[in-house]
C-alpha positions as CSV (number, residue, x, y, z in Angstrom):
1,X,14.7,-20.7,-0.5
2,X,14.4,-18.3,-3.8
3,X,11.4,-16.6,-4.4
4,X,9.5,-16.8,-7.4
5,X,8.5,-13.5,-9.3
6,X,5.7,-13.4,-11.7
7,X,5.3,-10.3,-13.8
8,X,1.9,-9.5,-13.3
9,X,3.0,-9.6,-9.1
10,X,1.9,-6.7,-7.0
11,X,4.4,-4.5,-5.9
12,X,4.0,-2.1,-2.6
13,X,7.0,0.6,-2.1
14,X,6.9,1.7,1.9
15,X,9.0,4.9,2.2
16,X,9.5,5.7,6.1
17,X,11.5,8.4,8.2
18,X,10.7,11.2,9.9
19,X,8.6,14.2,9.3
20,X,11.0,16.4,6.7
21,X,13.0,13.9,5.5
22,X,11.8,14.0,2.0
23,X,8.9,11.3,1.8
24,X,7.0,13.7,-0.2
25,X,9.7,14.9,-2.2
26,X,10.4,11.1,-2.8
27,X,6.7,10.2,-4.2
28,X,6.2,13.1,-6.0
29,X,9.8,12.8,-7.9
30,X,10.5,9.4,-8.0
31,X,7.7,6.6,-8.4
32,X,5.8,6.0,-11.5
33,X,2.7,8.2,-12.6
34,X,0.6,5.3,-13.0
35,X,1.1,3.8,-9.2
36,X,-1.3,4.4,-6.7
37,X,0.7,6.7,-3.8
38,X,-0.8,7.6,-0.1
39,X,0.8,9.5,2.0
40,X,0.4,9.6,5.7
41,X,-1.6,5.9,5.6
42,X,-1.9,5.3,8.9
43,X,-2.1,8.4,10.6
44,X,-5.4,9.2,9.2
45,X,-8.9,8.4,11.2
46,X,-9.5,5.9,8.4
47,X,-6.6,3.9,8.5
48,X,-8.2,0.8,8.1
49,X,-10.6,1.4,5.4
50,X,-7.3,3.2,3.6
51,X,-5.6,-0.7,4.4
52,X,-8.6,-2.8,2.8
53,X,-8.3,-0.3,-0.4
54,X,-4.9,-0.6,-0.5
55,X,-5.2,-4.8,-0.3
56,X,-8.2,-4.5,-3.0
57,X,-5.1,-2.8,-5.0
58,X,-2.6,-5.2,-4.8
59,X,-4.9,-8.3,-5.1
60,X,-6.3,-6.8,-8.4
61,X,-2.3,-6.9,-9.4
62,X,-1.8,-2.6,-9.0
63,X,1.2,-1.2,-8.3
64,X,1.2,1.0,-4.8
65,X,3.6,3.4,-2.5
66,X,2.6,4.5,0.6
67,X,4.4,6.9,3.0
68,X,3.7,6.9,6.6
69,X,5.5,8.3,9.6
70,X,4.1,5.6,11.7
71,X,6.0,3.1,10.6
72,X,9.2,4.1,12.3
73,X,8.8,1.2,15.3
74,X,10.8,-2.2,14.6
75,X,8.0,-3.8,15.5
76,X,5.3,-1.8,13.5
77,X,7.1,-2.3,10.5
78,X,7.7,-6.0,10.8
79,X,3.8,-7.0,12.2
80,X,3.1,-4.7,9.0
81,X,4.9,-6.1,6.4
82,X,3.7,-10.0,7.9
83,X,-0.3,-8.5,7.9
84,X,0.1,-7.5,4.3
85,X,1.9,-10.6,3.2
86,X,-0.5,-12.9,5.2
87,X,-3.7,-10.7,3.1
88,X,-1.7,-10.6,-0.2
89,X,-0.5,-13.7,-2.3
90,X,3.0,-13.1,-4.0
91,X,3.1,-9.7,-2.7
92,X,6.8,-7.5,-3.1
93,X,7.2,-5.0,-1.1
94,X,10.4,-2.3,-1.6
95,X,11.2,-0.1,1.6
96,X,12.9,2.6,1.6
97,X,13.9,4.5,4.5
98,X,15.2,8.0,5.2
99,X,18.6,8.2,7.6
100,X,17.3,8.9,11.1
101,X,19.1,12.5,11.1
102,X,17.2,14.5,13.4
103,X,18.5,17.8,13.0
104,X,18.1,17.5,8.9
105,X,14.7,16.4,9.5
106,X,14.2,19.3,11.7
107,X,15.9,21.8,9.7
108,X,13.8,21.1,6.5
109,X,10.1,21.3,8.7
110,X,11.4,24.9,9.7
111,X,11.8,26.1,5.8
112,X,9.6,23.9,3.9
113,X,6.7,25.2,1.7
114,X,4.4,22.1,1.4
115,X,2.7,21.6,4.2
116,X,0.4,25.1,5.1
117,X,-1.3,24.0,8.2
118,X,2.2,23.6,10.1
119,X,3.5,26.8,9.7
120,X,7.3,27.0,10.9
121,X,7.0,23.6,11.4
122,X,6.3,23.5,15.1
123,X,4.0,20.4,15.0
124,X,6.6,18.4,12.6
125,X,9.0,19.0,14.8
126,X,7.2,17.8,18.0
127,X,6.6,14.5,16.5
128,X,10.1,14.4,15.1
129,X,11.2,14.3,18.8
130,X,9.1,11.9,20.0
131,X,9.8,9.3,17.2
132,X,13.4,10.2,16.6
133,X,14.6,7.9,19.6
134,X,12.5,4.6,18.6
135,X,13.4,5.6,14.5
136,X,14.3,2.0,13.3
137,X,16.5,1.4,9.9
138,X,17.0,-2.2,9.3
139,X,19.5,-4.0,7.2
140,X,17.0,-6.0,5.9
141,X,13.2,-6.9,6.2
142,X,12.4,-10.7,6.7
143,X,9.2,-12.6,8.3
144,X,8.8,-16.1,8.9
145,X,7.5,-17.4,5.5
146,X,9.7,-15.0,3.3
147,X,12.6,-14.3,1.9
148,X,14.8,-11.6,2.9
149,X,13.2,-7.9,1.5
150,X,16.2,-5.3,1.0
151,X,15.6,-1.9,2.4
152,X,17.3,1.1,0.5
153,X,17.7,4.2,3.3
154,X,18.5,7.3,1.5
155,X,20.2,10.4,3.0
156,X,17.7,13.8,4.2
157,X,19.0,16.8,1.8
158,X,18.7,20.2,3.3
159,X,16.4,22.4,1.5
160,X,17.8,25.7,1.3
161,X,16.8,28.5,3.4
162,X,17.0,29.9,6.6
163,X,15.7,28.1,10.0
């Protein structure tokens, strides 16, 4: 069964992986000025009135990315991607995940600048090993009234500087 793509169809980037990998890096650098980006979507106390914005979005034909670290669970990821298509007619969504590279991941909390109230990256690094083990990179993303969605996973680049 082939898909049909209008232009006017909301699109929905979901960029995963661990806590270092580059998520940030990846908004900030590499999706369009005029999408509307969240990062860390579900992790915050309003996770659900961030989700009913973010449908309002797409229904109103908006481009979005969001970034979330909680989305590293097979089965997070695929009861997410069927909620949003089930609340979203002709909805695309693009994933893109980070390789599950622990040590990279690690590496880059320890040096990183961005993120102040983590300083040395302790707290990263914690939930880093905790998720690590369950981290899940598909080949593909598919749910029962769908096509097959391709996943791109991209590789973590060491920032520079000492650990």
């Amino acid at each position: 069964m082939r898909r049909f793509w209008l232009k006017e169809q909301p699109r929905l980037t979901i960029v995963v992986g661990l806590a270092g990998s580059g998520k940030s890096w990846f908004i900030k650098n590499r999706v369009r000025a005029d999408w509307s980006c969240d990062e860390g979507f579900m992790a915050a106390r309003q996770h659900t009135r961030n989700h009913r914005e973010l449908v309002k979005r797409l229904r109103r034909g908006e481009h979005c990315c969001i970034s979330e670290l909680q989305l590293l669970n097979r089965y997070v990821q695929e009861g997410y991607q069927a909620r949003l298509f089930r609340e979203v007619e002709y909805l695309r969504i693009r994933w893109i995940f980070f390789e599950n590279n622990l040590a990279a991941a690690n590496h880059n909390c320890r040096v990183r600048r961005n993120k102040p109230g983590d300083p040395g990256g302790k707290g990263h690094i914690r939930l880093n090993r905790g998720h690590s083990p369950y981290y899940f990179v598909p080949k593909k993303m598919v749910d029962y009234f769908h096509e097959w969605e391709e996943t791109e996973v991209l590789k973590i680049h060491r920032l520079r500087g000492r650990a």
